[in-house]
C-alpha positions as a LaTeX table, in Angstrom:
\begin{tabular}{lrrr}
\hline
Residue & $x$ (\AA) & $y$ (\AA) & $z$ (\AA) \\
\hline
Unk1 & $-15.24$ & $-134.80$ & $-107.51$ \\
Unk2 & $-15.59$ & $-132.47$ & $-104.68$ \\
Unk3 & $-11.93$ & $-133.68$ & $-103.34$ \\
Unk4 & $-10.21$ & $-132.42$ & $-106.63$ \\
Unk5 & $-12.78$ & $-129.43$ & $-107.80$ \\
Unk6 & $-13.69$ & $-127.86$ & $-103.94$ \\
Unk7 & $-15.74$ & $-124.73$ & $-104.50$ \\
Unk8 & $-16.31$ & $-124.68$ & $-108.27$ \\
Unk9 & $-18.88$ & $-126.86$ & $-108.11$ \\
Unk10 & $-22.13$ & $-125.32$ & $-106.87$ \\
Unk11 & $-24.88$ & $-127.92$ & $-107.21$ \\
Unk12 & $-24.93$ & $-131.71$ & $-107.08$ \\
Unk13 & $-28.56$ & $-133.71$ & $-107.71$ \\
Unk14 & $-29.22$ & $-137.23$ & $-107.29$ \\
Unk15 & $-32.15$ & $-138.92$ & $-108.96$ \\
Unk16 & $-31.45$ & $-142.49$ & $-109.20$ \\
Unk17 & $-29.73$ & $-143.41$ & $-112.26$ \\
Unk18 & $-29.44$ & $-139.68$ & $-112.97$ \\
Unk19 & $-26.53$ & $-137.29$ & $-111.67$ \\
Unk20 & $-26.25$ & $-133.65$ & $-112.11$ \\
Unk21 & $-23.19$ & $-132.02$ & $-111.28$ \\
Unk22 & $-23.41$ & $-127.95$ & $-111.60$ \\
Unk23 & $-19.86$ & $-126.25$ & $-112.11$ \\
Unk24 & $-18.59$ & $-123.22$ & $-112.97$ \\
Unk25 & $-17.20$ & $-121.92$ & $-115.73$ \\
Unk26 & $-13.66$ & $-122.04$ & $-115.29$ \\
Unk27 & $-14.09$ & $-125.45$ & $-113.49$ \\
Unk28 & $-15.68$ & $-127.02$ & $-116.91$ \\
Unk29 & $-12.53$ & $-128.65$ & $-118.69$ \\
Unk30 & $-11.00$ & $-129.89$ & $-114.95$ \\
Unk31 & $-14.27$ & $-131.22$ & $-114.18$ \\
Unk32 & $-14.72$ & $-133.15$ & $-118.04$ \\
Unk33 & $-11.13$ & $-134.37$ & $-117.75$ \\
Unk34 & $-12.11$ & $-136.25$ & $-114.13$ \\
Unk35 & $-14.98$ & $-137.82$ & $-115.30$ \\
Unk36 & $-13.73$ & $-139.32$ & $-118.19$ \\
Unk37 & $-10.83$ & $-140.54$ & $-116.11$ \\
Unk38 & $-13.42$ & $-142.61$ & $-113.76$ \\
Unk39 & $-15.07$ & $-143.92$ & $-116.98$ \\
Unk40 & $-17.72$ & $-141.58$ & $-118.67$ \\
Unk41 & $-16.11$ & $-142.18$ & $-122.08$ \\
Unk42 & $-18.70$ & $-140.29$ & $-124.66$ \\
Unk43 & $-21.36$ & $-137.53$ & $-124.82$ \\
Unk44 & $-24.76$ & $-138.84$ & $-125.34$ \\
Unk45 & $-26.23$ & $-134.83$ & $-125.65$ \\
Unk46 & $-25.44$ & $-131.14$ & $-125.14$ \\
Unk47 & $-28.37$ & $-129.03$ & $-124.01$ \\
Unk48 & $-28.58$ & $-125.30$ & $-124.16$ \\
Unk49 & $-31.11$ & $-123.48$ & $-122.23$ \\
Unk50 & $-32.09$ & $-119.40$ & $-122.22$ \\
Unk51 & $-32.93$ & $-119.01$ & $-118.27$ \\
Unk52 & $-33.69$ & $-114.83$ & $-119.49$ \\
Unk53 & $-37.58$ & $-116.37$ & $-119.50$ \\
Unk54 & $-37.19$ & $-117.42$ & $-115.71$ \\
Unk55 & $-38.85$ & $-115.65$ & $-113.23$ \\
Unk56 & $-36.70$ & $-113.69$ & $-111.75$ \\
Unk57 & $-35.11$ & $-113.91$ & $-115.26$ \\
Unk58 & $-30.91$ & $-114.58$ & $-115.36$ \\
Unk59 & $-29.49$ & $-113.29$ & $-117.70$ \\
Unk60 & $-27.53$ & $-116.39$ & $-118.85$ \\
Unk61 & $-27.35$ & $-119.57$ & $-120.75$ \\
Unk62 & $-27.11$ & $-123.02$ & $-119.23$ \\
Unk63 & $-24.80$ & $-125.32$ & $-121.03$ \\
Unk64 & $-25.79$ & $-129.18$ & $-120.06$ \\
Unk65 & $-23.56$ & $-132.18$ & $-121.01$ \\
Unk66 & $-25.38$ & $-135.52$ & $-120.93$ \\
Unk67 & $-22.42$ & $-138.44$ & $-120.03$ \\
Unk68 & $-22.81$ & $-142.03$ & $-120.79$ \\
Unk69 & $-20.22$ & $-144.83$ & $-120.46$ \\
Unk70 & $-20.04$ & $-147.98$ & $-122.64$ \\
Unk71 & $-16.83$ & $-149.01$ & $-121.16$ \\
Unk72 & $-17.89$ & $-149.45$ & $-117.37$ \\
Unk73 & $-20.49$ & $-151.76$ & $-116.60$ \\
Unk74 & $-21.27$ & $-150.28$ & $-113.39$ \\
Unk75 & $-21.81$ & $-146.39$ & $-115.54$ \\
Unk76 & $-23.86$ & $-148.28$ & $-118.28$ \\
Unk77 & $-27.31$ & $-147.45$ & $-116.81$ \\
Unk78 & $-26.01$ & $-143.68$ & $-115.04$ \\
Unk79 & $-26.80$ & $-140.39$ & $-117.03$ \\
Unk80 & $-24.61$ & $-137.70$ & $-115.71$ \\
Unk81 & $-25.21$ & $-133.93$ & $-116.46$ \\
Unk82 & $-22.24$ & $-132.14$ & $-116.13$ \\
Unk83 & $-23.40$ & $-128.37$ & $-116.40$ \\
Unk84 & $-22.25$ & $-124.63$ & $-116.46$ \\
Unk85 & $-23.81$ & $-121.41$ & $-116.87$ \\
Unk86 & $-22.33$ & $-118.68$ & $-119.19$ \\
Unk87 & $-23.73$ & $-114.94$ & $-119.73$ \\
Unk88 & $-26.07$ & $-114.38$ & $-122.33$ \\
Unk89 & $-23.94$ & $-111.00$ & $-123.30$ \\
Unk90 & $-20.88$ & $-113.20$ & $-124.19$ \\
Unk91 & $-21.90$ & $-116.66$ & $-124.79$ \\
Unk92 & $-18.45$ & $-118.55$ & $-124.70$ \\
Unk93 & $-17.22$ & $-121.94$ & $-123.50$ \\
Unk94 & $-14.87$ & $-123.87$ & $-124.01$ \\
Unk95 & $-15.40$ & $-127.03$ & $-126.63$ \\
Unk96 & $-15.13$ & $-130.60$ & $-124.97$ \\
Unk97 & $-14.37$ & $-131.86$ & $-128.30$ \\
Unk98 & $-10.76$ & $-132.71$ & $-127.26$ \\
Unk99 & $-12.00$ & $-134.84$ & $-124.39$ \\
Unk100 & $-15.14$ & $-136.62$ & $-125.90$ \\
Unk101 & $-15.08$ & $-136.32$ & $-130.03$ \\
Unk102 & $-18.70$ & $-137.57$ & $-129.43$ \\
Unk103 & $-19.82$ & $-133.86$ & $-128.85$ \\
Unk104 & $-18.95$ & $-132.35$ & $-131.93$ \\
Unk105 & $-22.06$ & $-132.33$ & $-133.84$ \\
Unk106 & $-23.51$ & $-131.31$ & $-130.37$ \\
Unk107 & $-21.96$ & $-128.24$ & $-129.40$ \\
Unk108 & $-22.44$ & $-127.24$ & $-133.44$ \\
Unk109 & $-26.28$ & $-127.43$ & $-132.69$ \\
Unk110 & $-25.94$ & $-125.71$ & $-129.28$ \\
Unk111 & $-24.24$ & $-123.20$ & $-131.63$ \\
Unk112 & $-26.24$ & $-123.17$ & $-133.93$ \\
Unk113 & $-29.38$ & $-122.39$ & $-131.46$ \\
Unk114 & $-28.27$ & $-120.58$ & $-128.80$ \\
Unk115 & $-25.38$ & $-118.68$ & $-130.78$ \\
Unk116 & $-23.02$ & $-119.90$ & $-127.92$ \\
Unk117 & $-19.32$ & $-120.15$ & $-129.13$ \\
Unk118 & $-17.06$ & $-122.91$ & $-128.22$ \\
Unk119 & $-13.76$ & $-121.53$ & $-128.23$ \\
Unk120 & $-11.49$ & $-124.65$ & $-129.23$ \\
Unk121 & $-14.20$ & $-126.63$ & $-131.31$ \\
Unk122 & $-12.60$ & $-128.29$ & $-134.33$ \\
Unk123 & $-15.49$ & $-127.27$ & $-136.70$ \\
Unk124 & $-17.73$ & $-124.05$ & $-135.61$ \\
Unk125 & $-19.93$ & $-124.03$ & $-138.27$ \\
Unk126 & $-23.95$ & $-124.53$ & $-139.24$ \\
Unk127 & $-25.59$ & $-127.91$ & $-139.00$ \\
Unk128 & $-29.15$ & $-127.09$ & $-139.35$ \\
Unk129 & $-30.06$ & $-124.21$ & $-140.17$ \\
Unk130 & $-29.65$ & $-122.77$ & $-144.51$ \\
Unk131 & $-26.89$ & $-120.80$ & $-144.76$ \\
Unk132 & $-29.39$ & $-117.55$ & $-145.74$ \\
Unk133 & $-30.07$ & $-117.78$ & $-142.42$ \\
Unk134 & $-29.51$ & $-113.94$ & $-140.52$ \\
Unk135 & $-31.80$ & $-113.60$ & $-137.91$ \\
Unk136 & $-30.52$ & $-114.48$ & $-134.25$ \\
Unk137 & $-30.33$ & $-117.89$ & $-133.20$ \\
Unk138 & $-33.75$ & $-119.72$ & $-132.97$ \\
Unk139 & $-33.87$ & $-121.28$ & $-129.31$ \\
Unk140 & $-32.99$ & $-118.36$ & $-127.75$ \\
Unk141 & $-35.97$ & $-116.55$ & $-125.66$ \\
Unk142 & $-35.96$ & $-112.76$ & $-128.05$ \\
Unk143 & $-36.32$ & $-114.88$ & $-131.18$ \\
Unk144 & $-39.46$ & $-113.93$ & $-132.98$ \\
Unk145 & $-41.20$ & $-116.41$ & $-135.17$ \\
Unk146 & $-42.35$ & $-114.11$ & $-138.75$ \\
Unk147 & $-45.74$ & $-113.70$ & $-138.98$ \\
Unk148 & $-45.96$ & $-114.22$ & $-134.65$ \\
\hline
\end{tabular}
């Protein structure tokens, strides 16, 4: 990975049978395509997380994708996380969907939630939520709960 994405990546963890690989941006799609080449064939979860509550607070979004493979034993029992961070004042990315159909329904939840748009995505629309639904997205840190 390093060999053939250099600088954009800007944090690697190793935890046994758990990988995280920290990108940016721009590096996402590159970075997607070269790990389903060596095998991580589907998306197992996307995970969107408001860092605004941290302390010092960011103002961005982190966008994780959980990989799995069924296709290479020696993957079978490896989660990666192959992650980004996007600014909370324009929450775009760029869908996976055309490199692992399997996170579809995922980024539409992430969507859904976070109210982070992924530019590409075959199907952009609610999953969850009613469609009556007008307040801002309900994971994100601002949302107020009525009656909280």
């Amino acid at each position: 990975m390093k060999q053939n994405l250099g600088g954009s990546i800007k944090e690697e963890k190793f935890d046994k049978k758990i990988i995280k690989i920290t990108v940016e941006k721009d590096a996402l799609i590159r970075a997607a395509k070269l790990l389903r080449e060596r095998g991580f064939d589907h998306v197992k979860g996307v995970t969107g997380v408001d860092l605004s509550a941290l302390k010092p607070p960011e103002n961005a979004f982190e966008v994780m994708y959980h990989l799995g493979s069924y296709t290479v034993p020696e993957l079978g029992s490896i989660v990666l996380t192959l992650s980004t961070k996007i600014p909370r004042d324009n929450p775009e990315l760029s869908s996976l969907t055309s490199i692992w159909p399997s996170c579809e329904y995922h980024e539409r939840e992430t969507y859904e939630m976070f109210g982070i748009i992924f530019t590409g995505h075959p199907n952009l629309r609610r999953l969850l939520l009613p469609e009556w639904w007008s307040d801002i997205p309900p994971l994100r840190k601002d949302y107020k709960p009525p009656g909280r």
